[in-house]
N, C-alpha and C positions, 0 to 999 in steps of 0.2 A: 092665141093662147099665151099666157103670162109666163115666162121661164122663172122659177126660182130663184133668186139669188144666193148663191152658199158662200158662209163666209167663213174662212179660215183663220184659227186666232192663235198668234205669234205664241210658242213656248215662253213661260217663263225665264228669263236672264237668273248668270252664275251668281247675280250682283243681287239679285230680290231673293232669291230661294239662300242666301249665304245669311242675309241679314233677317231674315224670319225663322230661319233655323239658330241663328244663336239665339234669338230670342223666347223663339220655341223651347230650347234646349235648358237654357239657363237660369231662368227665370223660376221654373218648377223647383229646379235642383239648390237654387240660391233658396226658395222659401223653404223648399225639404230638410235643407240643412240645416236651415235659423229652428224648425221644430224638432231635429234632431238632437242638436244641441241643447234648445231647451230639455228637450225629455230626458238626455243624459244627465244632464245638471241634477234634474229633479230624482232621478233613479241614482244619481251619485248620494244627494244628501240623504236619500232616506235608506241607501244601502251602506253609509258611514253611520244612519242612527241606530238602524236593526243590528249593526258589528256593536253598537257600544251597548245596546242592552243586552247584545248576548255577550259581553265581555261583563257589564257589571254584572249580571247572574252570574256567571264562573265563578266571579272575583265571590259573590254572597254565600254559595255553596262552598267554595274554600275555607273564607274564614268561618263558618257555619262547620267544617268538619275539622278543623282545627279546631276550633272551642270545644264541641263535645270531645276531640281527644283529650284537651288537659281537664275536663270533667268526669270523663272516666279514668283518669289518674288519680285524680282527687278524691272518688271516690272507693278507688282501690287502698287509697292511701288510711282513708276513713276508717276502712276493716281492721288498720294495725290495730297487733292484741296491746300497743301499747296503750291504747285509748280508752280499749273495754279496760284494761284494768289499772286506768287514773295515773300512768306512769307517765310523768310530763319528758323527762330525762330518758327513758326508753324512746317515747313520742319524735322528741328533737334529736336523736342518732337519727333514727328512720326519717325525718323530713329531711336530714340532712344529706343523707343516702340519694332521698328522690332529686332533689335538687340538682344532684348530681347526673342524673340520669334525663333532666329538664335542663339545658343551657339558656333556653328561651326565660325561666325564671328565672327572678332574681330573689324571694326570699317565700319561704311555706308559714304561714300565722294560722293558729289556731286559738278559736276566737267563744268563748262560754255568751249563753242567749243574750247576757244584760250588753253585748259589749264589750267588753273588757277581755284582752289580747291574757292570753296564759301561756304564750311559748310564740319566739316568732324565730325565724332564723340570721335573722339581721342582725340579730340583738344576740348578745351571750344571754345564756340560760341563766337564769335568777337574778337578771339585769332590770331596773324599771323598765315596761316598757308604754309606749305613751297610746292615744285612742287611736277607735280606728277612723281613719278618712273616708274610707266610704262607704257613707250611713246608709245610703239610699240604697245599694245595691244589700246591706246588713237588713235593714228591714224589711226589702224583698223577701230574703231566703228566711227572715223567722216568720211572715205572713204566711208566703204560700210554702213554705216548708220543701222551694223548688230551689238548685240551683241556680244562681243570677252572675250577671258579668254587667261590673261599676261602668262608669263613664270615666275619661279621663282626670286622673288627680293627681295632685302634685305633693301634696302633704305624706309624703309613706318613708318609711324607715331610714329611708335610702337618699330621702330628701331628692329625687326626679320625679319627673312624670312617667306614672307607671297605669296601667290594669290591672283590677283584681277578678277573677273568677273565685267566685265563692258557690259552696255546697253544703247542704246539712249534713249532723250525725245524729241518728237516732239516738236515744237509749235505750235502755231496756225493757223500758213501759213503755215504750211507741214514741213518747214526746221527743222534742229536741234535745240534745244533750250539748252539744256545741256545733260551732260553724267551721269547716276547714276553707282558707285562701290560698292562693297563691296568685302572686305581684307578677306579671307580666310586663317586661319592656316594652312599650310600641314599636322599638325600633325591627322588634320581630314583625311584626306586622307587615313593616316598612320593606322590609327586607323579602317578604313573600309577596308585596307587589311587586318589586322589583323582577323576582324572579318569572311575574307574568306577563310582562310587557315583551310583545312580541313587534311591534313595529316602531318606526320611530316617532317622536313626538305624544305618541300615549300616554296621559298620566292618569295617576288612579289612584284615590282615596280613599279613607275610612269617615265619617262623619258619627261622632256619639251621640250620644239621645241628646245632651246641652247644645247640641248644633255647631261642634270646635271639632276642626280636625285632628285626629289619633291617631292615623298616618298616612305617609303619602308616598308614594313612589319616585319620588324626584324631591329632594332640597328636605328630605325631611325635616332636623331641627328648625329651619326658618320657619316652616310652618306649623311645626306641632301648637298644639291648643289655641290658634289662631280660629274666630268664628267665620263659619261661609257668608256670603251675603246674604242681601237681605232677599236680591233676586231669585235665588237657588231654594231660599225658604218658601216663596210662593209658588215657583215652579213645581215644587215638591208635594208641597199641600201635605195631605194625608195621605195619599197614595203609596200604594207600596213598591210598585216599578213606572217608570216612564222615563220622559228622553227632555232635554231643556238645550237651550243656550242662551250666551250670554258669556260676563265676563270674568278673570281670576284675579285674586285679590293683588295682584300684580300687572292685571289690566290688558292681559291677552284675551281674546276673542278664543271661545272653546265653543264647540260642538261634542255632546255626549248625553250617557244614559244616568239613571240612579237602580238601586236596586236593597231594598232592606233587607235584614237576616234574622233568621228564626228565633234566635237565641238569646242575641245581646238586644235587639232592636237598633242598631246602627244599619245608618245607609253609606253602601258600599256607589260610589260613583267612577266614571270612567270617560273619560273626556280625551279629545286632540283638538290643537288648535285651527281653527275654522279657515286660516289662510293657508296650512301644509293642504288642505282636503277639498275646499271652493273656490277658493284665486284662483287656481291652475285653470277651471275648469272657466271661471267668469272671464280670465284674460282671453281664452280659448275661442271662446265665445265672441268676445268684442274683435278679435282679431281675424277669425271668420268673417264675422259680417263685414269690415271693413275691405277685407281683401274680396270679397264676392263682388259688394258694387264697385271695386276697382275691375275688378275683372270681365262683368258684365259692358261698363264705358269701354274699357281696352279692345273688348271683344265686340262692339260693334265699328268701334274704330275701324277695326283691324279687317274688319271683314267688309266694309262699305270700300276699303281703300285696298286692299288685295284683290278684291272682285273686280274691277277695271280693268287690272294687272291681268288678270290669269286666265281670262277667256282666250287671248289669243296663243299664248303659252301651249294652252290645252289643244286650240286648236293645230297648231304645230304638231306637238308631243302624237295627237292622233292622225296626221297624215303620215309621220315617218317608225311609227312603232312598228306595224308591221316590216319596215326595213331592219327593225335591232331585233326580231327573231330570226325565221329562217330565212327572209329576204325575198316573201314571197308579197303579194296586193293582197291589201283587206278587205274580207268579203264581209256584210253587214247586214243585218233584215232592216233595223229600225224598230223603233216601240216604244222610244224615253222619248219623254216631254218636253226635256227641258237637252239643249241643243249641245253644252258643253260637256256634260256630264254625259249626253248621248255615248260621244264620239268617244270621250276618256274612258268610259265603260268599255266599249269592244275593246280599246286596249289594254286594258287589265286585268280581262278577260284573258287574254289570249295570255298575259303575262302570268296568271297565275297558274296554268299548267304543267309554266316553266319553274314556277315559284315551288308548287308541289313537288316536283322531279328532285329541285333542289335539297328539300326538307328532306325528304327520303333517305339523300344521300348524307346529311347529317346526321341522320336518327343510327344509321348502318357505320358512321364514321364516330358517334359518342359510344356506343355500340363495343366498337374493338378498342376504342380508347379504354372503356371503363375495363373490357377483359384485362387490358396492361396495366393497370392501376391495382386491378385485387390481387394480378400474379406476383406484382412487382418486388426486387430483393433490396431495393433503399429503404429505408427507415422514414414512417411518416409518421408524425404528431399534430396534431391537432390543439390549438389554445383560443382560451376568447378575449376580449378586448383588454384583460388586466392580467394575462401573463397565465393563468390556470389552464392547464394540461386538461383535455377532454378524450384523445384517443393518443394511443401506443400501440403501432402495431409489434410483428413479433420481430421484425428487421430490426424495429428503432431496440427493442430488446437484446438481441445480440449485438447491438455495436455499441451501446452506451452499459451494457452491463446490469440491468438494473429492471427487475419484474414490472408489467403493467401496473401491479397494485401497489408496487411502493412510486410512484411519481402520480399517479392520476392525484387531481386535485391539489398540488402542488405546484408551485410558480414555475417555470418555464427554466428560470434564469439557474434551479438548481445541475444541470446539462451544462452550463457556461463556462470557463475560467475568466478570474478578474483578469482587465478588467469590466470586461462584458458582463461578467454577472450579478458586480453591484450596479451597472448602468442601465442593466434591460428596461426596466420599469421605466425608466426618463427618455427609455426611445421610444418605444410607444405613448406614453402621453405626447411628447411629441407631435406624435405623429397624429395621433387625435388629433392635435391644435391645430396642426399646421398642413396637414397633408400629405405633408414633404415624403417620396419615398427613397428608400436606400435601398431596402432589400426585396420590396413587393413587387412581384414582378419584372425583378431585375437581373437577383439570384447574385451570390458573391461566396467568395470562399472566406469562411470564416475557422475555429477554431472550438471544437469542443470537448466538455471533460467526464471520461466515464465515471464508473462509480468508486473504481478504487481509486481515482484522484489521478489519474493519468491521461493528456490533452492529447489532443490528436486533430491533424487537419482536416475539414470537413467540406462539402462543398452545398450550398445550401439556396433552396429557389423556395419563394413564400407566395402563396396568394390567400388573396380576402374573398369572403364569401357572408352572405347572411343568413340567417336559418329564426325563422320567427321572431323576429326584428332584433335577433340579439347578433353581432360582428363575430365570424370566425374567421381562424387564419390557419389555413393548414401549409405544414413548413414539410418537404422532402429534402432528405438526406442523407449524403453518398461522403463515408467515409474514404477519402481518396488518399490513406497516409500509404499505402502501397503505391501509387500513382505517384504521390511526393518523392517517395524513394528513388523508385523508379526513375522517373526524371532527371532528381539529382544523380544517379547512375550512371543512366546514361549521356547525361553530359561530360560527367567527369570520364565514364567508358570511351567516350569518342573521341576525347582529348586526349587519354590515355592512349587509346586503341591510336591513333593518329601519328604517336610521338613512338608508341611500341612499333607502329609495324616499320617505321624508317631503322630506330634501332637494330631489330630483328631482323631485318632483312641484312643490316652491314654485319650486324652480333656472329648471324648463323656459322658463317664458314670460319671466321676467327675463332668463334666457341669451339668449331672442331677442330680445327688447326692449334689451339692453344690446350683443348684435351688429351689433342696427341702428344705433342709436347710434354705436357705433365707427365701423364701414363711412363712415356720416356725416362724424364726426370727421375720418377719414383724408383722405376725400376736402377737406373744406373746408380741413384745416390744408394737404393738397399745390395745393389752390388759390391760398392764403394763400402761401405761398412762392414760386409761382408769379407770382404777382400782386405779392407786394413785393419782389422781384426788380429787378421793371423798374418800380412805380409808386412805390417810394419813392426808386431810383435817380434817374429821371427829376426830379423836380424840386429833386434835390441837385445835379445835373447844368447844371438852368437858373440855381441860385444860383453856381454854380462860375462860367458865365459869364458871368452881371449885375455879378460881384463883378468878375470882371477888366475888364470894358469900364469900369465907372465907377470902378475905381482908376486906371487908364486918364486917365479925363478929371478926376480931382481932382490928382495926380499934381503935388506940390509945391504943391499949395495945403492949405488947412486943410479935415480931415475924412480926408485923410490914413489918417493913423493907427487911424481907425473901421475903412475898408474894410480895414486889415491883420488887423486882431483879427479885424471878420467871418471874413477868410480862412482864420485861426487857429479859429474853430468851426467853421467848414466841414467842415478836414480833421479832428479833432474828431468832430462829425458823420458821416462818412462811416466812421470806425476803428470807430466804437460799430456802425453800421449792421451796416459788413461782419463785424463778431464774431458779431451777436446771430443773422444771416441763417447764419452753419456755422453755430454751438452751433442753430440750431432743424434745418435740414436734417440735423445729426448725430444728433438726433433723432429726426428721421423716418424715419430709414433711407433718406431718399434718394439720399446717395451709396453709392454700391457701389465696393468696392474691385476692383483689375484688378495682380493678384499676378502676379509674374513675376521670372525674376533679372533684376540686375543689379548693375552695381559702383558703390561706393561713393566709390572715391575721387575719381574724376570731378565727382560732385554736392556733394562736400565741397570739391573747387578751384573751383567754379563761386560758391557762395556764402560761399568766403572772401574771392573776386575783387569780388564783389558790397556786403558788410560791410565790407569792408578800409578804403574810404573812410570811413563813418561811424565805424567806430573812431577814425584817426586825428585825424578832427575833434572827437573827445570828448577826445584823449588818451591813448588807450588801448592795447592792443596786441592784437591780434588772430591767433591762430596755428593752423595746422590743420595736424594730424600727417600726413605722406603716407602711405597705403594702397595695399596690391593687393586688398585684399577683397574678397567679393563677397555679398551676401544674394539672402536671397527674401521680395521685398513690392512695395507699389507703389510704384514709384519717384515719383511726382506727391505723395502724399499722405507719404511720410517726406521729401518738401522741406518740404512745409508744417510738420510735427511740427519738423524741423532747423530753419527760419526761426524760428515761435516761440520755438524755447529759444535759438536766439540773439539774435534781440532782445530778451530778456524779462534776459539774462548783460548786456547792454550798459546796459538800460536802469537796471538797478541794480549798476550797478560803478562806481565812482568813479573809482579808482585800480587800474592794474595791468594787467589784462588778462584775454584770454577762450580760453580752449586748446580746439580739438576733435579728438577722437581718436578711434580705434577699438581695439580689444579683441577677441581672440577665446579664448573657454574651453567645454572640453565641449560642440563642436558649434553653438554659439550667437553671435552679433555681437551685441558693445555698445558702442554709439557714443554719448561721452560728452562734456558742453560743461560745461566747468566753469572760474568765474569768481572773482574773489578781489573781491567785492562784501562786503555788510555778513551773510551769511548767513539762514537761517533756523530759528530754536527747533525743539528737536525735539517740541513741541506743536504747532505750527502746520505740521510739514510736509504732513503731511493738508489741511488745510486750504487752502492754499496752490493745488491744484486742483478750487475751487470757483468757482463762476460770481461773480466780480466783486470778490473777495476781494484785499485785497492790502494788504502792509505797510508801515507809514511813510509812509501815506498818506492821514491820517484827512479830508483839506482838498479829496480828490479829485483831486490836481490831475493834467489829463490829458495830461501831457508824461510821466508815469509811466503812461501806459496805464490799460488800463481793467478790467484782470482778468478779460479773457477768453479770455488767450493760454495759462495751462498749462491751462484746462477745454476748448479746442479740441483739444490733446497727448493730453490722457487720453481723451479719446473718440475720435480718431482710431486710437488705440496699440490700444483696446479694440476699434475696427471690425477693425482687423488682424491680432491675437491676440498682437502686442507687447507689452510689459513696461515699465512704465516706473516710475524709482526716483528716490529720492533721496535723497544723500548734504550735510551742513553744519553746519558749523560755527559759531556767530555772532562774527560778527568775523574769520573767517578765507575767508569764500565759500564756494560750492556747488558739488555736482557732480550736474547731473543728467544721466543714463542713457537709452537705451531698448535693447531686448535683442531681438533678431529672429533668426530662422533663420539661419546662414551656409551656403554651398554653396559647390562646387569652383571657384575662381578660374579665369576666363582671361583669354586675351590683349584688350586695349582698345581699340580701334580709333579712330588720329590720324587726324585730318582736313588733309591735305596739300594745300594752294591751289597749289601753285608746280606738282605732277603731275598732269596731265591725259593719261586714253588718247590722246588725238588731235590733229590739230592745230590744228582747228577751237575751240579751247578746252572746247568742252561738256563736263558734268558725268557723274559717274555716280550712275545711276537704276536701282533694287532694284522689282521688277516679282514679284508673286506672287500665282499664279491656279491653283487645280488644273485648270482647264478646259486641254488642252493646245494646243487649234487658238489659243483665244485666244493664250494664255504667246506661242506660235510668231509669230503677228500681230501682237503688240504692239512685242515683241521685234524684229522685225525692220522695223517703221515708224520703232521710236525709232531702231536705229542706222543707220538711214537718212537719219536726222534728225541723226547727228555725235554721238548719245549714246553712253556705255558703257553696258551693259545688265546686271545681275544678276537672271538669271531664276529662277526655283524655284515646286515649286508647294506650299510651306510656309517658315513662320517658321523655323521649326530647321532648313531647308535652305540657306536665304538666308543664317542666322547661317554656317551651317558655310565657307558659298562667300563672305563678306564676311570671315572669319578668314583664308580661304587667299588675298586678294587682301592684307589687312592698313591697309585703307583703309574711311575713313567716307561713308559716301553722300551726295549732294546731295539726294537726295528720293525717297521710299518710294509706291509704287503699290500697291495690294492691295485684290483681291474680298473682299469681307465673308466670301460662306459659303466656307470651307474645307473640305478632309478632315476627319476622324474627330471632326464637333463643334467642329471651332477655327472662328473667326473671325479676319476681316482687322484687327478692333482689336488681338487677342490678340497677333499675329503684329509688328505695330509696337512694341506696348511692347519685344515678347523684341531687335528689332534695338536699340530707344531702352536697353535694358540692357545691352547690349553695348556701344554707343560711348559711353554716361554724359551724354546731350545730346540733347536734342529734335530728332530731325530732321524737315523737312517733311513731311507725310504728307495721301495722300488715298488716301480709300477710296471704291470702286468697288462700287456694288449696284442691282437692280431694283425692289428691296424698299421701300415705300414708305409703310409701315406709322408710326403716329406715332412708336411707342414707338423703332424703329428707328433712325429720323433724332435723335431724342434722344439714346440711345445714343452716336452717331458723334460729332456734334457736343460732348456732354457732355466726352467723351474728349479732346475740345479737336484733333480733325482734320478734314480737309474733308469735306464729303461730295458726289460727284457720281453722278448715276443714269443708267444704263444707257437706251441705247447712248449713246457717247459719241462728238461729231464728230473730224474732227483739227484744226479749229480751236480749239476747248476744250481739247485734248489739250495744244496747242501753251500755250497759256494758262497751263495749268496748269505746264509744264515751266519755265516761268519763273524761279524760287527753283533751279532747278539750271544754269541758262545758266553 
């Protein structure tokens, strides 16, 4: 028996099945291509001819509904009654009128059957005027008795090339009576191809029955009344739409349609030039095919000469894959052909399971990405390759200031400050050009500008993306000017905090130790004042009188003269004391000022009445300017400030005299004492108020004082928040100033001795208690008592009712506590500011506190404590009897 032979036939190699497969592959797809391209090409030009017929029909239907509009103008115009009734000069108002309501024309003629123009608007009325130019369209409308519209001419009133649309007018028996025109610009024409040209390179023309262009959407004057070719005439034939090409009298290659119009009979055409619309498409073409057979040679190169390469690659990659998963042996059934691609199948197989697991895990991982993206609180924007804004979320709205709808479609670079914002545009071309990135994908802090024009640091990460082949870039952004701060904070905090806590920690016990200290101080030095008050007073006081008993008893005999000198240090003695005792209590702060208005002029009569005598005893002249003014300060302490700088004017003035006056500018009082004394250098005016300092006086001597009188001024001026200045000349005197708040003047209250309410002579007495039982009780014991009574139960009430009397009080009564925080001190000053003069005062309290009675008493008025008899009552009423 014969056994069979079976023969077993070798799988095809990676190297034959690689190089039949590109060939297989390629070959189909290289001819599919070369006929896709063709068919494009072909579906290109004839879907660029079907756009230009249907652009020259729009264009025919337009001018087509523009003509019948100025047709039915014309023939509106026709109906004027000035025409029924032969009124040429009626006629030509109203053409004139329409013309006006027509910009597109340029003149209305009205034209009798023979011809002959009877009115035109070019022309002045009763002016010759000459034929008409366009016959042929004139003997249209007298033939067919229809509206016509000329061909282009040049011969018309106006001597351009214009259009006539012309229309008949009946008359009254049916017939013609005349022709109404009007001259059309073509540049109107021109001007509404313009406005239909929707892409680039379109041009679009009018062509008239003579076959001359009448307008054209580009260049019009070169081309007006130029004829088409001869090409375009055959192309065109007789037909009334169709598509041609060919070239422009200018020698571009055009692709386009034609299309005639109802009306005039011109062909309205529509053309682009054939290399914007088929080059692209034939380079496209050539460059295809060239790169296919490059690719097809590349590609079997590539694959004859990598197949040798990669079988054993393969076969490798398939004995050790199952080690790069879980590191287990690969199990295989077999069933591919071909040997290489066997083995590489099971493992890529096995890879893809992994591959899968993978994907999963990024679909779950883009997943939570995209949830943080739509929650997110930075500011995204969205732009495309030229800078135009496409998204704004509601983030990028709260930090740049500025609604979605006012930036969408708007360039980018309006978010920027220069210089970024006239540069944007140059960094993305750029970037186009060259690749280069700075901010894609890199992210950098940069600087941006909200809407109301205020920059702020930003921090900013951009990536690129494509979206239907067009480039986006979406930009995220974290204004970080809180972060900026921050930073700069805390670096300067830590450097601070570093250098604080060394200090602080040495600071701590010295700041207590030197607290205590003060506390100390304070107290001893308000002891000391306290104490030298009354214990240095007191036995200047007992010299005061030892010196007069035993001048007394020497008193024309010898030694005389001792006791006088002593008397002479005494007072001496006591100038020095009383300077040194302010200048230290101005010191201490323990006068307090008690501000309030009052008028000035008063206090300036009072101590020029006071002056006046020692003037005259020097020789001198002493003058004070009368005033109505008024300020606000303390009336107590600007006497004192006024007293100083007048005896300080007196005591160095020789000859002449001493002026005081007041001044008011821009809101403010400056009241000025100035003397024609020997002045002071402008080095030394500084100087001048300091403690003991004084000129021309190296010898001491204290008939010139002691130089404590302008450093009492400047520190009372400083307690008060006054101004104090000075002006001098040497040799010519001074003028010194001080400048205080001024306020609304009022009336000044005289003190009239001869008027008394009553008969009984007694005074009147200003009583002010918010308590009203008291007011009521007091009030009514005193004028029981034969007083006048001025009750209130506040200062500014009292003032208001002691203006409407016009009279100054004998003596002030007043509760300490008041309404809303005032006090019964408070309330004395405001009446002592009103009449310009200390009136008696006693204040009323239970209060019995030290600080309290200090207070009262400091203020230089009585104090008496609660309840009070009516024997004391009567006591006190005394100084008003």
């Amino acid at each position: 028996m014969l056994s069979k032979k079976v023969i077993h036939r070798q799988p095809m190699t990676l190297r034959g099945y690689l190089l039949r497969l590109v060939l297989v592959t390629l070959v189909p797809m290289l001819l599919l291509g070369g006929m896709l391209i063709g068919w494009l090409v072909q579906q290109q030009r004839e879907a660029v001819e079907n756009n230009m017929s249907d652009t020259a029909e729009a264009l025919a239907l337009i001018v087509d509904r523009e003509l019948g509009a100025t047709i039915d103008a014309l023939r509106a115009l026709s109906r004027a009654d000035a025409l029924a009734d032969d009124d040429p000069a009626g006629f030509y108002e109203r053409a004139i009128l329409a013309l006006a309501q027509h910009p597109s024309w340029t003149n209305i003629a009205l034209i009798d059957p023979s011809g002959r123009q009877i009115a035109n608007t070019a022309v002045r009325l009763g002016a010759p005027l000459p034929g008409v130019p366009q016959r042929d369209a004139l003997q249209r409308v007298i033939a067919t008795r229809q509206p016509a519209v000329s061909d282009l001419v040049t011969a018309t009133a106006g001597d351009r090339p214009a259009i006539a649309v012309m229309v008949p007018v009946p008359g009254g028996d049916g017939g013609l009576r005349h022709i109404l025109s009007a001259v059309v610009d073509p540049q109107t024409w021109s001007t509404l191809l313009e406005g239909f040209e929707t892409r680039s390179g379109l041009i679009a023309a009018i062509i008239d029955g003579q076959n001359r262009i009448a307008a054209r959407s580009r260049e019009h004057t070169e081309y007006l009344g130029r004829e088409v070719p001869d090409w375009f005439l055959a192309a065109r034939g007789t037909a009334a739409t169709g598509n041609y090409r060919g070239a422009t009298l200018d020698g571009v290659e055009i692709i386009g349609a034609f299309h005639r119009t109802r009306l005039a009979g011109w062909t309205l055409v529509a053309a682009t030039p054939t290399e914007a619309v088929l080059n692209p498409l034939n380079r496209t073409a050539v460059l295809a095919l060239g790169l296919g057979v490059i690719l097809l040679g590349v590609s079997l190169a590539s694959a004859a000469f990598f197949a040798r390469r990669l079988a054993l690659p393969v076969r490798e990659l398939a004995a050790h894959g199952g080690n790069l998963m879980e590191g287990q042996p690969i199990r295989y059934g077999g069933g591919v052909p071909v040997r290489e691609i066997d083995e590489l199948h099971r493992v890529l197989a096995e890879a893809s399971a992994a591959l899968v697991g993978a994907s999963e895990s990024a679909a779950h991982a883009e997943a939570r990405h995209r949830s943080i993206v739509d929650t997110a609180v930075d500011a995204i924007v969205v732009i495309d390759r030229v800078g135009t804004l496409h998204g704004f979320n509601r983030a990028a709205e709260r930090i740049f200031g500025y609604a979605a709808e006012e930036v969408l479609g708007r360039n980018v670079s309006m978010l920027m400050p220069e210089p970024d914002r006239s540069a944007h545009d140059g960094y993305l071309e750029r970037y186009h050009r060259t690749g280069e990135r700075r901010i894609i994908g890199i992210g950098r802090e940069v600087w941006g500008r909200r809407k109301d024009g205020s920059v702020f640091p930003l921090e900013l990460s951009v990536a690129e993306w494509r979206a239907d082949g067009e480039i986006r870039f979406t930009g995220i952004v974290r204004d970080i000017t809180a972060r900026k701060a921050a930073e700069e904070a805390l670096l300067a905090a830590k450097d601070a905090a570093e250098q604080a806590m060394e200090r602080a920690l040495q600071a701590a016990d010295e700041a207590r130790r030197e607290k205590t200290r003060a506390e100390k101080a304070e107290r001893a030095k308000t002891q000391f004042l306290a104490a030298a008050s009354h214990d240095l007073r007191q036995p200047v006081q007992s010299l005061y009188f030892f010196a007069q008993v035993l001048g007394d008893k020497l008193q024309g005999r010898s030694g005389h003269e001792l006791v006088a000198s002593m008397g002479h240090s005494l007072d001496a003695l006591k100038l020095l004391l009383d300077g040194l005792l302010d200048v230290s209590r101005l010191d201490a702060g323990a006068v307090e000022p008690s501000v309030t208005e009052c008028a000035v002029g008063p206090l300036l009569d009072r101590l020029a009445a006071e002056y006046g005598p020692q003037a005259d005893g020097q020789g001198l002249r002493l003058r004070v300017v009368p005033t109505s003014l008024w300020a606000r300060t303390d009336p107590m302490l600007l006497e004192r400030i006024l007293r100083n700088l007048i005896e300080n004017a007196l005591r160095y003035t020789e000859r002449g005299g001493v002026v005081v006056g007041c001044r008011r500018r821009n809101g403010a009082l400056r009241i000025e004492v100035a003397d024609s004394g020997a002045g002071v250098p402008e080095e030394l005016q500084q100087a001048v108020f300091e403690e003991f300092f004084q000129i021309g006086n190296p010898e001491r001597d204290r008939a010139k004082g002691l130089g404590l009188g302008l450093a009492i001024v400047k520190r009372l001026a400083g307690l008060l928040g006054h101004t104090v200045a000075l002006r001098s000349r040497p040799g010519r005197g001074s003028v010194f100033s001080v400048e205080l708040p001024s306020v609304r003047p009022r009336a000044i209250l005289r003190r009239n001795g001869a008027e008394r309410a009553n008969d009984d002579g007694q005074g009147l007495v200003v009583v002010i208690d918010d308590e009203a039982i008291v007011l009521l009780s007091l009030r009514t014991l005193l004028e029981q008592w034969g007083y006048e009574v001025v009750a209130a139960v506040s200062g500014e009430e009292a003032v208001d009712l002691l203006h409407g009397l016009g009279r100054m009080p004998d003596l002030i009564i007043a509760d300490y506590r008041l309404r809303e925080g005032r006090t019964g001190v408070e309330a004395i000053r405001d009446i002592h500011g009103v009449c310009g003069v200390r009136i008696p005062a006693v204040v009323l309290t239970g209060d019995t506190a030290p600080e309290r009675i200090t207070e009262i008493r400091g203020a230089g008025f009585r104090l008496v404590h609660k309840p009070i008899t009516p024997h004391i009552l009567r006591e006190l009423l005394k100084p008003a009897a």
